[in-house]
N, C-alpha and C positions, 0 to 999 in steps of 0.2 A: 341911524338909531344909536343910542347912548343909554345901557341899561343901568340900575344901579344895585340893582339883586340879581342875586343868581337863580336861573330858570330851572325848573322840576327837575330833579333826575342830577343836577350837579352838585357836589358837595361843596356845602358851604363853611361860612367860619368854624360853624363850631369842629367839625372836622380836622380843620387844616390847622386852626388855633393845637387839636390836640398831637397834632404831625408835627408842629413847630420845632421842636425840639429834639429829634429822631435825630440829627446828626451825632449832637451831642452823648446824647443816651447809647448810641450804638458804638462810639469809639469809646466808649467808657465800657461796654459789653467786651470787646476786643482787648481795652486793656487787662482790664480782669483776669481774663482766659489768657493771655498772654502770659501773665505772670505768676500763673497755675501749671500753664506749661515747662515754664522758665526754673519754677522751682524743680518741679518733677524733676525733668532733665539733668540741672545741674546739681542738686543734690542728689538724686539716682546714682550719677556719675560717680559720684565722690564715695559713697556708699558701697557700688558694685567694683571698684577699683582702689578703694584701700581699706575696707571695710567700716565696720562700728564704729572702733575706736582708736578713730584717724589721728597721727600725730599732729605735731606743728611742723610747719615750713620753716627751715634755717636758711639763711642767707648772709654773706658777709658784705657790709658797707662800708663806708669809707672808718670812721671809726671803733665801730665793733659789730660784731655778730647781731641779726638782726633774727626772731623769731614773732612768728605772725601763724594762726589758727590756721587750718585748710576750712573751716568753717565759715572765718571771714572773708576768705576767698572767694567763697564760692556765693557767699550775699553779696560782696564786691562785683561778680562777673554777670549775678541777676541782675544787680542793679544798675550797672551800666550799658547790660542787652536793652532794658527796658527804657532808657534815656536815650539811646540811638534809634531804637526804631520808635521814640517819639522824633528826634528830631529830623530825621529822613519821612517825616511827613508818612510812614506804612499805615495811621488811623486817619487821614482825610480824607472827608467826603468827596474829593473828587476822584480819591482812586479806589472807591469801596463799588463792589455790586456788579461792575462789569471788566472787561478788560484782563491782563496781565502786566499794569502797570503796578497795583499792590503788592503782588505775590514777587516784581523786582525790586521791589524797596524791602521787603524784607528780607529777601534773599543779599541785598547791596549791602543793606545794614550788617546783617551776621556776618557777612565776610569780612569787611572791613574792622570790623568788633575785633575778631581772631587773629587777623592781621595784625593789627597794633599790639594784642597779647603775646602772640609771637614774636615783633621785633622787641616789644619791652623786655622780655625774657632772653633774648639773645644775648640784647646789649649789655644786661645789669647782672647776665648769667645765671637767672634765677631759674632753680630746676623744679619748679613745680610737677606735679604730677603731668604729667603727658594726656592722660583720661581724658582731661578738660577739652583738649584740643581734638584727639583722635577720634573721642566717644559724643560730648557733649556738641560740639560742632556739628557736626553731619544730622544726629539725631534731633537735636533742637531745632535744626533750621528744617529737615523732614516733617517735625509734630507741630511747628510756627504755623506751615504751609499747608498742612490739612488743617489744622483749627480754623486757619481763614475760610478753607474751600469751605467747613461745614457752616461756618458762620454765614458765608454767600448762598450757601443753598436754603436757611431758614430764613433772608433777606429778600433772595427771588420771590419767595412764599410771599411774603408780605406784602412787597409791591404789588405780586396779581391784584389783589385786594386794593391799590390804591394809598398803602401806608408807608411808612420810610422813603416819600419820595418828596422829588421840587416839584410845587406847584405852580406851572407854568401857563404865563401870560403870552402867546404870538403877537410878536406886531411885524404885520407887512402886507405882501400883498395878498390876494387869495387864493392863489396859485402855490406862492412859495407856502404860505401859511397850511395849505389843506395839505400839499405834500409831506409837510415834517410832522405835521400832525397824524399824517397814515405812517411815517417810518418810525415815530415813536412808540405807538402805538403797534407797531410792531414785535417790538423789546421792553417790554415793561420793568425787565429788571435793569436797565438802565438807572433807572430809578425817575423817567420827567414824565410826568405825570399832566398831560395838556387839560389843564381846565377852563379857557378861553380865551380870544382871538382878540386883537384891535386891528383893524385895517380901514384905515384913514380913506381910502377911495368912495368914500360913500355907497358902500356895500347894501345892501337893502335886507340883504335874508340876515334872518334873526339868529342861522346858524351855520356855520359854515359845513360845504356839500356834502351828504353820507355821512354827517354825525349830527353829535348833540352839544357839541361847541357853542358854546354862546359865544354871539360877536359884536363888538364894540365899533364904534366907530371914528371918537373924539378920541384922538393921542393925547388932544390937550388935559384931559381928563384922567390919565393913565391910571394917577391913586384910588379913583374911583371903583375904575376897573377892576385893579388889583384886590382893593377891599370887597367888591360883589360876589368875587371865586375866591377871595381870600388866597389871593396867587402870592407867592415870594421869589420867583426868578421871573426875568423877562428875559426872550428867544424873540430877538431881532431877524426874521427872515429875508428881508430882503430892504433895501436901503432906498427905493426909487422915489419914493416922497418924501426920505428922511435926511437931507444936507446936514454935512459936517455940524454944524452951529446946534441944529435942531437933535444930535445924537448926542452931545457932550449934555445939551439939557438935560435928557431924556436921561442919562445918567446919573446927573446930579439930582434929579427928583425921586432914584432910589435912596431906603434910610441903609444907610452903614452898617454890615455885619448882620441883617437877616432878610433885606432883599438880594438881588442880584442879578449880573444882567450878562447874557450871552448872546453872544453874534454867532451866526450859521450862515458860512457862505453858501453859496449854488451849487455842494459839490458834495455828492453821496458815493457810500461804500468804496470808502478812502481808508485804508488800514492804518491807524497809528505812528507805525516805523517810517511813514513816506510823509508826514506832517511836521514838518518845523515850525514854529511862528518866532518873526524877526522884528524888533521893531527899531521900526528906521524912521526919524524925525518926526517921530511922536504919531509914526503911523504903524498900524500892527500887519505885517507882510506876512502874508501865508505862503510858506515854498513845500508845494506838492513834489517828491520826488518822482521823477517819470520811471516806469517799471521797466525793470532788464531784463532778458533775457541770456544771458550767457555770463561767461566766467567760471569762478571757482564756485559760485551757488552749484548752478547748472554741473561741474563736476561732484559736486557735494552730495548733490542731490542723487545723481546717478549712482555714487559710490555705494549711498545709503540703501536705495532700491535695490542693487545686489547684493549684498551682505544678506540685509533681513527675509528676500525672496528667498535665496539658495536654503539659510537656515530653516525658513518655514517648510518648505520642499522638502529638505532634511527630515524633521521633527513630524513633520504629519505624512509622509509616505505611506505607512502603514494605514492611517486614517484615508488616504487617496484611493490606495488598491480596495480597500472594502468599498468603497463605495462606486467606482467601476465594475466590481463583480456583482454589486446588487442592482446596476442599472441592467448590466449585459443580460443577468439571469431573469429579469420582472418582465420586459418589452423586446419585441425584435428592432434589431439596430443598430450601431454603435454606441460606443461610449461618449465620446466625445463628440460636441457640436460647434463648427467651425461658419461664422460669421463673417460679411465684408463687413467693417467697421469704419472708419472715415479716424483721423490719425493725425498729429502735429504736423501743419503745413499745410492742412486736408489730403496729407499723403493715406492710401488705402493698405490694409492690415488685415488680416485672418485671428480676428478675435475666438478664443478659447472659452468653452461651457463646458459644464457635465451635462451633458442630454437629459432635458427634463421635461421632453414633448414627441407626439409620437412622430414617427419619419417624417407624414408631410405636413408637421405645421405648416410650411409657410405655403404650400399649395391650399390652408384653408381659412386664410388669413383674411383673404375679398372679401369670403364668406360671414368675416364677425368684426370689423370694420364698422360697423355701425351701431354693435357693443359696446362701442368702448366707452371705458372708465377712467383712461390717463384726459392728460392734459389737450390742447389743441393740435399738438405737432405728435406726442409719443404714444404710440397704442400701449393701452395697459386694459388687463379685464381678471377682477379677482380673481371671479369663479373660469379661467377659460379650459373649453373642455377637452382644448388640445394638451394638456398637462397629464404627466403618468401618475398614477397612487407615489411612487418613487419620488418623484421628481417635484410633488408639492410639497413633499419633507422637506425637499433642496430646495426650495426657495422659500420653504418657511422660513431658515435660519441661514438663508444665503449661501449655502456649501457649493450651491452650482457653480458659482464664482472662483472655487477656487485653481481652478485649470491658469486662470491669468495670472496667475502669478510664473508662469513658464512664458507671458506673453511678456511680462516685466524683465525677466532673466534674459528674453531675446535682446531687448529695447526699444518695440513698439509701443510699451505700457510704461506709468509708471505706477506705484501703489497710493500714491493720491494723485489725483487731478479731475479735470472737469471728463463729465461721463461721456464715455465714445459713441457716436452718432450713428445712425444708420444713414445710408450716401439719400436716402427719398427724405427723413428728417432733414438733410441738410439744403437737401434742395427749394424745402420752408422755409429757411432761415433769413431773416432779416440780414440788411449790410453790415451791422454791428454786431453781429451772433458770431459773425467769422473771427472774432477774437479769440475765441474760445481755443481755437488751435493753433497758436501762440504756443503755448505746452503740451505737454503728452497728456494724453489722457489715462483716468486713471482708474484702478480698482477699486478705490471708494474716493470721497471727496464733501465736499458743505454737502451736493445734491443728496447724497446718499443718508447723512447723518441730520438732516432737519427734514427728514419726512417723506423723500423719495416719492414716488407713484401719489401721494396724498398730494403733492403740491401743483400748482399752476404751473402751466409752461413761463410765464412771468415772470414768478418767483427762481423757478430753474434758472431761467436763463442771466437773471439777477445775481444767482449764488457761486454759478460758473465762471460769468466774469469777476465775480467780487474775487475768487480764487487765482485767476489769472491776474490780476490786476497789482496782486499784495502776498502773492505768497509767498512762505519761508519756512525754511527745513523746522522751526519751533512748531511755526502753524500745522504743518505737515504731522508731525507727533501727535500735537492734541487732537487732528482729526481723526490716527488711525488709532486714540486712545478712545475716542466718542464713537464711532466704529463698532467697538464689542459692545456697547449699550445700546446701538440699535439693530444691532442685528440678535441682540438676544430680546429685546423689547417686538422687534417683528410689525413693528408700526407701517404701513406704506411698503411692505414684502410679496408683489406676489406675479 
């Protein structure tokens, strides 16, 4: 089949004609606001550190005394923030929307900025105000880096919707082509936006499986294609009918500067840090790095889980004892409930609760097994009627949890990693699930912060390993930072 319009339901030119231009338009959004920021900042500086009416800067040169405004100074130091983080590429469309490759270019930029202001002024002994560096520094690159995040979050928005994105042509086979089409589809703020397929195999269905993909079938045709869905990137999935000769074409017949074309190897939920690409005799070599397990990470890591455990124990003690005296005083029982939990190495652990069930839940557990509301492997059930008045507070807003963090300070836990199994889950578990305990498992993790009990055992088991596979003390942050937003959001709690 070789279509040449796009079928019901797909958006066509007129659409994509009006997307055309969103790259454009949105680095110029960012410039803007950058340089709204930039003023702020460094005129603020100047203002709250010499005040209104700031002298001139003196300096002596090689021939005489040199005197230059602190006003022009400080248009000087907007305007060459504003020229770096053009040239460190922080407004390109390929580091806008997702990732933490933008928010390192601007953060590489501003340092590097400062850096050179400070060797400049060493060398040439110029005593500028100090402001500049102590105040404007930190605080500018602090307000750079939220402007971005809030300009990503009205960006996410859009894409749900289909707008600010590439629209993307698949070509390959139907396998590769339907998979990357469901993991994009996954993340829309990615920003690729699949609006149809070409796969050369003589495919027969008009759409590829569980969607609404229109599918092509003549590669020779590709502009056609393109023009039907009005596509501007092509997502090469998979190479098995396409020989070298036939790929370098297939290149040259996009137009310059508003098609474009991307290759996707065979290889998902590969974090960033572990992707080099090499090209070696005019071939582009992808070197996946293999994930470690030990070293100075691995003490890093442990270092960090003690500190922020003991402090939090510290800080919410008084927050612990209320809420042990309100379990003790509601239900007969104890306080605490002690779990066999399954543990790095699949070594076994006495996972730590606030008792938020009466004595014999699990003696009545056969009994509501057939309730359930989790996934294939993990019993979960909103309403279960094993929960105390008490104890559904605590797992509204997650507090039952907080006993592990004594599981952390032992070092059976750590405060992130993939979630601790019970020994009969694991005895479900596929050959490849035993990756999982590779690391410690943790107090919260991706499982906990995309949706918990809401999601598939699939997806779990997906998010687990994605964490095991690529993790890192930064990753580690952002997840105990997305942590308070779902546990006060209570999505998937119960």
């Amino acid at each position: 089949m070789s279509r040449t319009t796009a079928p019901t339901g797909v958006s066509g030119p007129t659409k994509g004609a009006a997307n055309r231009a969103w790259r454009d338009n949105y680095a110029a959004r960012l410039a803007i606001t950058d340089f709204l920021v930039l003023i702020w900042v460094v005129f603020g500086v100047q203002i709250a550190w010499l005040g209104l009416s700031a002298g001139d800067l003196q300096f002596r040169g090689r021939l005489n005394e040199i005197t230059v405004s602190y006003t022009v100074i400080s248009i000087s130091i907007v305007a060459a923030w504003m020229l770096i983080l053009g040239i460190y590429g922080s407004r390109s469309y390929r580091v806008l929307g997702t990732g933490p490759q933008e928010y390192r270019q601007v953060a590489d930029a501003t340092v590097r900025l400062f850096g050179v202001l400070a060797i400049v002024a060493f060398l040439f002994h110029i005593d500028f105000a100090r402001g500049y560096i102590l105040i404007a520094f930190p605080l500018g690159l602090g307000v750079l880096i939220l402007s971005r995040w809030m300009w990503r979050q009205w960006l996410s928005v859009q894409r749900l919707d289909g707008r600010y994105s590439s629209r993307v042509l698949l070509v390959g086979s139907e396998v590769t082509a339907t998979h990357l089409a469901r993991e994009l589809a996954r993340q829309p703020a990615a920003g690729y936006l699949v609006v149809g397929a070409c796969i050369p195999s003589g495919y027969l269905a008009d759409y590829l499986p569980g969607t609404t993909i229109p599918v092509f079938s003549n590669v020779d045709k590709l502009q056609a294609a393109m023009l039907a869905v009005d596509a501007d990137t092509v997502v090469v999935t998979s190479s098995e009918e396409l020989p070298p000769n036939r790929m370098r074409e297939l290149s040259w017949s996009l137009e310059p500067g508003r098609q474009h074309l991307v290759v996707a190897p065979s290889l998902t939920d590969i974090g960033g840090p572990r992707i080099h690409t090499r090209p070696v005799a005019g071939l582009p070599l992808i070197h996946v790095e293999t994930p470690r397990y030990e070293g100075m990470k691995l003490y890093t890591k442990r270092g960090f889980d003690v500190a922020v455990s003991a402090i939090l124990v510290l800080l919410l003690s008084p927050f612990l004892a209320t809420i042990a005296i309100a379990i003790r005083l509601s239900t007969e029982g104890g306080v605490l409930f002690r779990q066999e939990r399954i543990g790095i190495n699949g070594s076994q652990f006495k996972m730590l609760k606030f008792r938020s069930m009466v004595t014999d839940a699990e003696a009545r557990l056969a009994q509501l097994q057939e309730r359930s509301e989790g996934n294939a492997v993990m019993f979960k059930m909103k309403d279960d009627p094993r929960v105390t008045p008490v104890g559904r507070f605590l797992r509204r807003f997650s507090l039952d949890e907080l006993p592990q963090l004594f599981n952390v300070l032992g070092g059976s836990m750590s405060l992130v990693g993939p979630r601790p199994p019970l020994e009969r889950e694991v005895n479900e578990y596929e050959n490849h699930v035993h990756r999982r305990f590779l690391v410690k498992p943790g107090i919260t993790g991706l499982w906990q912060v995309s949706g918990r009990s809401n999601l598939s055992w699939e997806d779990t088991v997906r998010l687990d390993l994605y964490y095991v596979e690529n993790w890192s003390m930064t990753g580690d942050i952002v997840i105990l930072w997305r942590t308070a937003k779902a546990v006060l959001a209570r999505d998937g709690a119960y």
